[in-house]
C-alpha positions in Angstrom: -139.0 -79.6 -152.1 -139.2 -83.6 -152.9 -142.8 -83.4 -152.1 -143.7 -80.6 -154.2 -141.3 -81.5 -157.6 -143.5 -85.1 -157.3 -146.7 -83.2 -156.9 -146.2 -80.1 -159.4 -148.6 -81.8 -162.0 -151.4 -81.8 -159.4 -150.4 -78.1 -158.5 -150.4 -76.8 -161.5 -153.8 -78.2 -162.5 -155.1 -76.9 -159.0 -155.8 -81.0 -158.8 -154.4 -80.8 -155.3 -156.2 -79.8 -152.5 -154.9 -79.6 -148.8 -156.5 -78.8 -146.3 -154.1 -79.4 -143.4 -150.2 -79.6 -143.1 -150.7 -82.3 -140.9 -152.2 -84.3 -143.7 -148.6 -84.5 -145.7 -147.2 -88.2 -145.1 -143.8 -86.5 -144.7 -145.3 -83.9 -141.9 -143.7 -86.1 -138.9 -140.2 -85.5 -140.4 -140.7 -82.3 -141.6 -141.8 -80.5 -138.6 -138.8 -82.0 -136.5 -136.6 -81.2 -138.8 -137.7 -77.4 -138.8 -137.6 -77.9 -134.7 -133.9 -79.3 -135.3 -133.1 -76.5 -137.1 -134.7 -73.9 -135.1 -133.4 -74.9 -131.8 -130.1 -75.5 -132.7 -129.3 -71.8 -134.4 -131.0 -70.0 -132.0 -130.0 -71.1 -128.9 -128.9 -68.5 -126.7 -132.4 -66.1 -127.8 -134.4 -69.3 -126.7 -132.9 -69.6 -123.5 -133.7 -66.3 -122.3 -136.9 -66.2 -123.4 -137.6 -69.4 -122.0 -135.8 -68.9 -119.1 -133.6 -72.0 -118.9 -130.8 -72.4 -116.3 -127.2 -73.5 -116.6 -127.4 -76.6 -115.0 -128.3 -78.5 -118.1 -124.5 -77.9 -119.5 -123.1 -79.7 -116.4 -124.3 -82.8 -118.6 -123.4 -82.5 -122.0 -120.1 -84.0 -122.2 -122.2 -87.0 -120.9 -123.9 -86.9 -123.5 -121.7 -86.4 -125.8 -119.8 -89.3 -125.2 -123.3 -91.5 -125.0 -123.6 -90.0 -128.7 -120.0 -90.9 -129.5 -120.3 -95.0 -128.3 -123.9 -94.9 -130.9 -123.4 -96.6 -134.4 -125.2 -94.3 -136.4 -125.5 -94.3 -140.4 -123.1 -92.3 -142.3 -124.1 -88.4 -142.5 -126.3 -88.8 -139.8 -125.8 -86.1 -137.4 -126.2 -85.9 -133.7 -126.6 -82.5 -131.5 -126.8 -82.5 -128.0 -129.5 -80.6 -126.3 -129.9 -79.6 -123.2 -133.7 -78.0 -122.3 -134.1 -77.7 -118.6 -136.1 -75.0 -116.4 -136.8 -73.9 -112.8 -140.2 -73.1 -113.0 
């Protein structure tokens, strides 16, 4: 929303063309956000369809402790993810 409330003018006027997402300077960050989000609240569906095992879970307190011993900025937030498969 930032990017298009700085950008309405052009908009409006039809002064802005795009051709490609990939062409926004914020692209990097907004795709891995949208990955962040889609991973994270759906979880279990993309597990089974993607056939991942179990073992990946074995880790995650690990991890979660590595996470806990990081000096991160405040409101930063920090999920851990565990993607493995036995294909």
């Amino acid at each position: 929303m930032k990017y298009v409330q700085k950008n309405l003018g052009k908009i409006n006027r039809d002064g802005y063309a795009l051709k490609f997402l990939t062409s926004l300077p914020e692209w990097p960050g907004i795709i891995g956000l949208q990955l962040e989000n889609l991973v994270l609240n759906n979880g279990q569906p993309l597990q089974r369809v993607l056939w991942l095992d179990e073992i990946g879970s074995a880790f995650i307190p690990e991890i979660r402790a590595k996470i806990g011993a990081l000096s991160r900025p405040w409101g930063m937030s920090c999920q851990p993810v565990s993607l493995t498969s036995t294909v």
